[in-house]
N, C-alpha and C positions, 0 to 999 in steps of 0.2 A: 290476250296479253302476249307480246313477242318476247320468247327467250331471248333474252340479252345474255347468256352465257357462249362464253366463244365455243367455235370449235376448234377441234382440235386437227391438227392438218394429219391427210392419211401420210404413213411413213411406209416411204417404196424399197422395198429390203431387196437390193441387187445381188443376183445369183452369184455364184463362183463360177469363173468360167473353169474350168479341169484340161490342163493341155497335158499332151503325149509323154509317158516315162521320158526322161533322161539319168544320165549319172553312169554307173560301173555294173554289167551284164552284171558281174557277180554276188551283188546283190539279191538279185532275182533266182541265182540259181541257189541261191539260201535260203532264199525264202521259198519255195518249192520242196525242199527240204524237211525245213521246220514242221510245214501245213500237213507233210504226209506221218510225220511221225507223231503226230497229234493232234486232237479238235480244239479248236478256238473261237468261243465265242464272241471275243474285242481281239482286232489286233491293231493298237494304235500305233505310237509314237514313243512308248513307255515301253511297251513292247519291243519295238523293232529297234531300242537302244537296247534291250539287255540282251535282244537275240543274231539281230546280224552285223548292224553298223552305229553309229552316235552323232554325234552332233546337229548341223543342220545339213547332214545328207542324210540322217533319219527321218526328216520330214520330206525332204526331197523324194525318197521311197514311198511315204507314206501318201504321198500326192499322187504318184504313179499306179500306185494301188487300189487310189480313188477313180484315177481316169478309168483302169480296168474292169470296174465295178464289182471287185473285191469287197471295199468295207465302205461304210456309212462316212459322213463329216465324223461322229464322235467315235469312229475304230470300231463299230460292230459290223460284223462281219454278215456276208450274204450268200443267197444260195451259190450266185456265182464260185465264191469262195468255198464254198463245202463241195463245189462239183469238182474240184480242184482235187482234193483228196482221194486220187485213185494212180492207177496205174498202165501203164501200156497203152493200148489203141481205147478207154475208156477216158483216159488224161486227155490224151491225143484230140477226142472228139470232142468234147468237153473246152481245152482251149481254145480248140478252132473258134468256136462260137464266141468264148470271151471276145477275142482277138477280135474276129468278126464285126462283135457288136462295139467295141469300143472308139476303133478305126475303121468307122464306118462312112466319114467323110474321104477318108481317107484313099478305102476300098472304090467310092463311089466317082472320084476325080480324076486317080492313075493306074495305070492297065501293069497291074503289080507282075505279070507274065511277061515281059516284055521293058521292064521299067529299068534305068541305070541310075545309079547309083546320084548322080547329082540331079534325079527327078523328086528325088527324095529331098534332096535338102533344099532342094529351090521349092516343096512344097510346106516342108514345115519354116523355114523361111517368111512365106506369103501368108498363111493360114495361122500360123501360131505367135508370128514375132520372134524367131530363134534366131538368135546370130547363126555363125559360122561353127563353134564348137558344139556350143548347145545341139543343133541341128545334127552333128556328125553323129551323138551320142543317142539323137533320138534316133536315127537312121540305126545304128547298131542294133539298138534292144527292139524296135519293130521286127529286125530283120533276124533277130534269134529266136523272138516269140511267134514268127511264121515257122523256122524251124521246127520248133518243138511242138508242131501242131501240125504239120505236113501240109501247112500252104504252098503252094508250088509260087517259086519264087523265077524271075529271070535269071538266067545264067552270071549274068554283069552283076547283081544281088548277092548272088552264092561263092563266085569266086575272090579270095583276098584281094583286095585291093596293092595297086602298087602305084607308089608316086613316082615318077621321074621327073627331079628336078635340074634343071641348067644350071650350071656354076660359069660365069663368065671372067675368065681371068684376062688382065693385059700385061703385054710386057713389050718395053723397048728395044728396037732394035735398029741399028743403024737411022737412028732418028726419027723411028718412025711405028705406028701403034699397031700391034698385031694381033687379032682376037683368039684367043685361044679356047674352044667348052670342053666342059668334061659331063657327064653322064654321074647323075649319085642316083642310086636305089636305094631307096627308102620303104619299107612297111607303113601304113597306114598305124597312128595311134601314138608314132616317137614325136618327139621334142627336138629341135636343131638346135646346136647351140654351136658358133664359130667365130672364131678369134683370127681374120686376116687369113692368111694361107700358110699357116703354123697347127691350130687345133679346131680339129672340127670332132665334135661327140654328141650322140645320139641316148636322150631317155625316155624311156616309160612316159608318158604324157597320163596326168591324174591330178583331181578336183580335190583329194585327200591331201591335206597336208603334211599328216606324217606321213605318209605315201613318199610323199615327193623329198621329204626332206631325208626317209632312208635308204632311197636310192641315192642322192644324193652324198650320205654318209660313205655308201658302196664306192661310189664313182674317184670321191676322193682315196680312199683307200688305194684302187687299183695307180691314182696318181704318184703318190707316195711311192708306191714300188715299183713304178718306170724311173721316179726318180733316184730311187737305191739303184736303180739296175739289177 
């Protein structure tokens, strides 16, 4: 007698792919904090809202900590994560590995002794799908969690970055167009913001919105009191 009962189709449950921290170093270096000053068996989402940041750059951490192999999908925590709990050259040896193992395609495509600063972002760029900032922010906290673990990094890696951007101004003169550049030095990490050849001002660049909008608060303040004189 043939089963005449259907079957049931197999159901292909697709992985998470886990890509490279991004967001604000300072996060991480709260969270490094917390972990020493106490054992944590979960450290979810719940967690990392009441202990370092909220919204959805709590999850955004919470991602980062998964790439690391920190905590589980449901926030339980791993040996990784308890090797973490120490101090000095015991920490030190201990991230290396994390590090190691997390960005390990990473390690395995660019010659991180020798590597500049846009190797990096043209490779999380290729490999991960990161725009332009996204990419900037991964570059950063790789480039802090080699620190804090004594990966020897390229010079071009370790020294602040500085942009030098053209300003092209024109102006007439006896009928006729004159190019004039100027040179601006910029830090790595500001915001341009300019108005014609009248105001040009430089902020804090941040994914946090009260972030941005209390600088902001700041910025107009110092306006007001150019305009008191």
């Amino acid at each position: 007698m043939e089963d005449t009962e259907a079957k049931k189709p197999e159901v292909m449950v697709e992985e998470e792919t886990l890509k490279p921290p991004y967001g604000n170093i300072a996060w991480y270096e709260t969270f490094f904090e917390k972990i020493r000053s106490r054992d944590f068996d979960k450290f979810d989402k719940e967690i990392i809202e009441l202990n370092i940041i909220k919204g959805p750059n709590a999850m955004m951490l919470f991602r980062g900590l998964r790439f690391l192999g920190l905590v589980e999908k449901d926030g339980k925590t791993t040996e990784k994560f308890k090797s973490l709990r120490r101090f000095g050259d015991d920490l030190k040896q201990n991230l290396n590995k994390v590090v190691k193992d997390a960005y390990g395609l990473l390690f395995s495509k660019v010659v991180i002794e020798s590597a500049k600063p846009d190797t990096l972002l043209s490779f999380f760029a290729e490999y991960y799908g990161y725009g332009e900032f996204t990419a900037e922010q991964a570059r950063k906290i790789f480039i802090y969690l080699c620190k804090q673990s004594d990966i020897v990094l390229s010079k071009e890696l370790t020294e602040p970055e500085i942009k030098v951007e053209k300003i092209k101004k024109e102006k007439k003169e006896t009928g006729s167009k004159e190019a004039k550049h100027e040179i601006s030095k910029t830090t790595e990490g500001m915001h341009k913001i300019e108005w014609g050849d009248t105001i040009l001002i430089y902020l804090k660049q941040s994914e946090d919105k009260n972030e941005r909008e209390r600088l902001a608060n700041q910025a107009k303040k110092l306006i007001d009191m150019y305009y008191e004189g």
